[in-house]
C-alpha positions as CSV (number, residue, x, y, z in Angstrom):
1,X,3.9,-14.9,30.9
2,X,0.9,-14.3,28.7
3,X,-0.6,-10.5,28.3
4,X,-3.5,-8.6,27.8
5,X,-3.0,-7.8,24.3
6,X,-5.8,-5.0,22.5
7,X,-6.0,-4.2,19.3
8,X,-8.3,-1.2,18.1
9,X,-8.3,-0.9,14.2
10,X,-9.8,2.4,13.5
11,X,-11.1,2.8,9.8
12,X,-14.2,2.3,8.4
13,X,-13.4,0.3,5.3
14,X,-13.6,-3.1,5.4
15,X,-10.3,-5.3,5.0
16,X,-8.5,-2.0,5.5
17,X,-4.8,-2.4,4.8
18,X,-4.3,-0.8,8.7
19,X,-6.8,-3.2,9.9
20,X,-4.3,-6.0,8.0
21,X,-1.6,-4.7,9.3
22,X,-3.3,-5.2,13.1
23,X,-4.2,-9.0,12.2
24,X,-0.5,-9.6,11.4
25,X,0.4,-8.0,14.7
26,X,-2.5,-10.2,16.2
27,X,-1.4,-13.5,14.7
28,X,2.1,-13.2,15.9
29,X,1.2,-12.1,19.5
30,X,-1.0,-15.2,19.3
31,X,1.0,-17.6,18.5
32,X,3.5,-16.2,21.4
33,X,0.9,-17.6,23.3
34,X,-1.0,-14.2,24.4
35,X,-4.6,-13.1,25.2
36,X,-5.3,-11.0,22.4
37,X,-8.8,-9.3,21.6
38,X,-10.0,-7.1,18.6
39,X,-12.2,-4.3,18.4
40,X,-12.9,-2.0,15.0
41,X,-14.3,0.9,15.3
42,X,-16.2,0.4,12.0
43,X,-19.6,-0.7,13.4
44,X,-19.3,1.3,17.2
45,X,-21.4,4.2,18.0
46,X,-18.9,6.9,19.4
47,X,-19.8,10.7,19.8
48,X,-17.5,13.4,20.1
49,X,-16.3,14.4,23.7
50,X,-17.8,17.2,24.8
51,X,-15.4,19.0,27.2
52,X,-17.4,18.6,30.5
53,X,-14.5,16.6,32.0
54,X,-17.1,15.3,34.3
55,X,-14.8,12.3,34.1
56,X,-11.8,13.3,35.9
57,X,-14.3,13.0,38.9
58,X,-16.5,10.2,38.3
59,X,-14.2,7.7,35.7
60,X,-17.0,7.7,33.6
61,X,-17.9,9.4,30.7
62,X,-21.7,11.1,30.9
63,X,-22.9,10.0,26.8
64,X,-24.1,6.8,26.5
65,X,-22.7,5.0,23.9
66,X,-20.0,2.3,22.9
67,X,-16.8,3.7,24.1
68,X,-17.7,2.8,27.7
69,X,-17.1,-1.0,27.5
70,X,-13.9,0.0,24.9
71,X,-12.1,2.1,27.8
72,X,-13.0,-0.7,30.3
73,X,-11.6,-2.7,28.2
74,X,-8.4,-0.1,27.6
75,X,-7.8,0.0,31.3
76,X,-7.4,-3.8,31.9
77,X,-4.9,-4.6,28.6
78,X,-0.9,-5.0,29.6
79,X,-0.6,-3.9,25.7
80,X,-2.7,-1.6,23.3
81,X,-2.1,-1.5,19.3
82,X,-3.8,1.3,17.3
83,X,-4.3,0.8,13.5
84,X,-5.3,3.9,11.5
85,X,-4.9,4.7,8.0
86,X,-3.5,7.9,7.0
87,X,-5.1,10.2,5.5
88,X,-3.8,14.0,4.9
89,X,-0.4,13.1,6.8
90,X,-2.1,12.0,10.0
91,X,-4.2,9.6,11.8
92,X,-8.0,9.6,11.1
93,X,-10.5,11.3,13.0
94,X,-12.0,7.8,14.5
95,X,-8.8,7.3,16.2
96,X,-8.3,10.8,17.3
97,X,-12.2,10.7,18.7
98,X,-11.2,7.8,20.4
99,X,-8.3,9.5,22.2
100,X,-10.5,11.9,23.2
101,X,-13.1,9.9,24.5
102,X,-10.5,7.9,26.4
103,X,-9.9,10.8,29.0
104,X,-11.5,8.7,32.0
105,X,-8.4,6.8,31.9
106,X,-6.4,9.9,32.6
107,X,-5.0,9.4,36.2
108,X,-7.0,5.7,36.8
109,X,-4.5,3.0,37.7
110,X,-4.5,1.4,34.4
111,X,-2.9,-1.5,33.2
112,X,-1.1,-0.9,29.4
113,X,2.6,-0.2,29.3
114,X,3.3,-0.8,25.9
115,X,1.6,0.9,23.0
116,X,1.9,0.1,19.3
117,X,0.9,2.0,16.3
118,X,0.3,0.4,12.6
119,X,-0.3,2.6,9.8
120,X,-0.8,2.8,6.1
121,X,-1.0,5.6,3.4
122,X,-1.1,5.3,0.1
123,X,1.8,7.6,-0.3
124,X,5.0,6.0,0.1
125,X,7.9,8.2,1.9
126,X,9.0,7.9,5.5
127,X,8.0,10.6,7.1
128,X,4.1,10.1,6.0
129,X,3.2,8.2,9.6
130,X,5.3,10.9,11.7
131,X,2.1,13.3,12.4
132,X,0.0,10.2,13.6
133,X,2.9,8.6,15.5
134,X,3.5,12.4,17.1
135,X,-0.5,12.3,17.7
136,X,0.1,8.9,19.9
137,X,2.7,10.4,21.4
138,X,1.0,12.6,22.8
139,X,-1.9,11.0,24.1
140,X,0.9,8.5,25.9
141,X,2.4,11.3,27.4
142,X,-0.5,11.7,29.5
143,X,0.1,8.1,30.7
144,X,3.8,8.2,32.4
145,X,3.4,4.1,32.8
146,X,3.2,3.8,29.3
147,X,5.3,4.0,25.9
148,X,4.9,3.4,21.9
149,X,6.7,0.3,22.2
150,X,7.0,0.1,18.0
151,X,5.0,1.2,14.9
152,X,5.0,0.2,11.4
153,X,4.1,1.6,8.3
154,X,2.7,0.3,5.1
155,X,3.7,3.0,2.2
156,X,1.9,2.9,-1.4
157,X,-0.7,1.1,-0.6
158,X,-4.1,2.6,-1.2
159,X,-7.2,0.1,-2.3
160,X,-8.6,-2.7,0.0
161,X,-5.9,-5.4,-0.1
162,X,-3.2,-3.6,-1.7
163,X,-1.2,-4.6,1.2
164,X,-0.9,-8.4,0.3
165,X,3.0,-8.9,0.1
166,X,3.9,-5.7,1.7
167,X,7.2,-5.9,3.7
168,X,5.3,-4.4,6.4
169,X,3.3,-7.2,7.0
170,X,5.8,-9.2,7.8
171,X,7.1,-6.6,10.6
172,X,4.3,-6.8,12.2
173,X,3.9,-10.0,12.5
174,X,7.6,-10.5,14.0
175,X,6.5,-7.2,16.1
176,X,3.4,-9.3,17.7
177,X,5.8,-12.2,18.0
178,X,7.9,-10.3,20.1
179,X,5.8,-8.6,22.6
């Protein structure tokens, strides 16, 4: 049965290592025979959310810019993947916007269950993704239907295309196979 797959690469640099990371993840759910669209956040107009919560009553946010059609476009995916680079132990502040800006979805009936996360840093150990993976975490928490479903991380990799040959590529690939 095909999904709804969405992909949402969050940094600003072009042929990002997370945004390779999310085109692995894409080919592999592809090939599986899935519906799978990408959006960057590089070239989107999003403001800061301003508190007003104005959305818990309407399902709309009140500023007008480009996150309405993304959370539309949140609501109706089976599956969401985040890529963010990592920078000072946790996930950049696009992604982190984005979350915020997201809070119409709180308490809609949307559609995601599962949730992955791709990374990359370029420092190297294990527990570099954990504060960006915790960030996730908490923003699924909010949505009882859903869970992070996987992640991966790409350590030591730090100018555009450093990733080539990375082990992690490959596990995201098999992870996009597999959804």
């Amino acid at each position: 049965m095909s999904k709804r797959v969405l992909v949402i690469t969050t940094s600003l640099r072009p042929r990002s290592n997370s945004e390779a990371l999310a085109d692995e993840f894409m080919r592999g759910a592809m090939e599986s025979g899935h519906e799978v669209e990408k959006i960057s956040l590089r070239d989107k107009n999003i403001q800061f959310c301003r508190g007003c919560l104005a959305c818990q009553h309407t399902r709309k946010c009140v500023i007008k810019d480009d996150m309405s059609s993304i959370i539309g476009r949140m609501h109706d995916a089976d599956i969401i993947a985040f890529a963010t680079p990592i920078y000072y132990y946790e996930m950049c502040g696009q992604m982190k916007t984005l979350f915020d800006r997201a809070n119409p979805l709180y308490g809609s009936d949307y559609c995601f269950r599962d949730i992955y996360l791709f990374t990359a840093a370029a420092e190297d150990e294990e527990e570099v993704p954990q504060r960006a993976v915790g960030g996730l975490e908490g923003w699924i928490a909010c949505f009882p239907k859903a869970r992070l479903s996987g992640s991966v991380f790409a350590g030591g990799v730090t100018g555009m295309g450093e990733i080539v040959g990375h082990k992690a590529l490959a596990q995201a690939y098999e992870m996009g196979k597999n959804v």
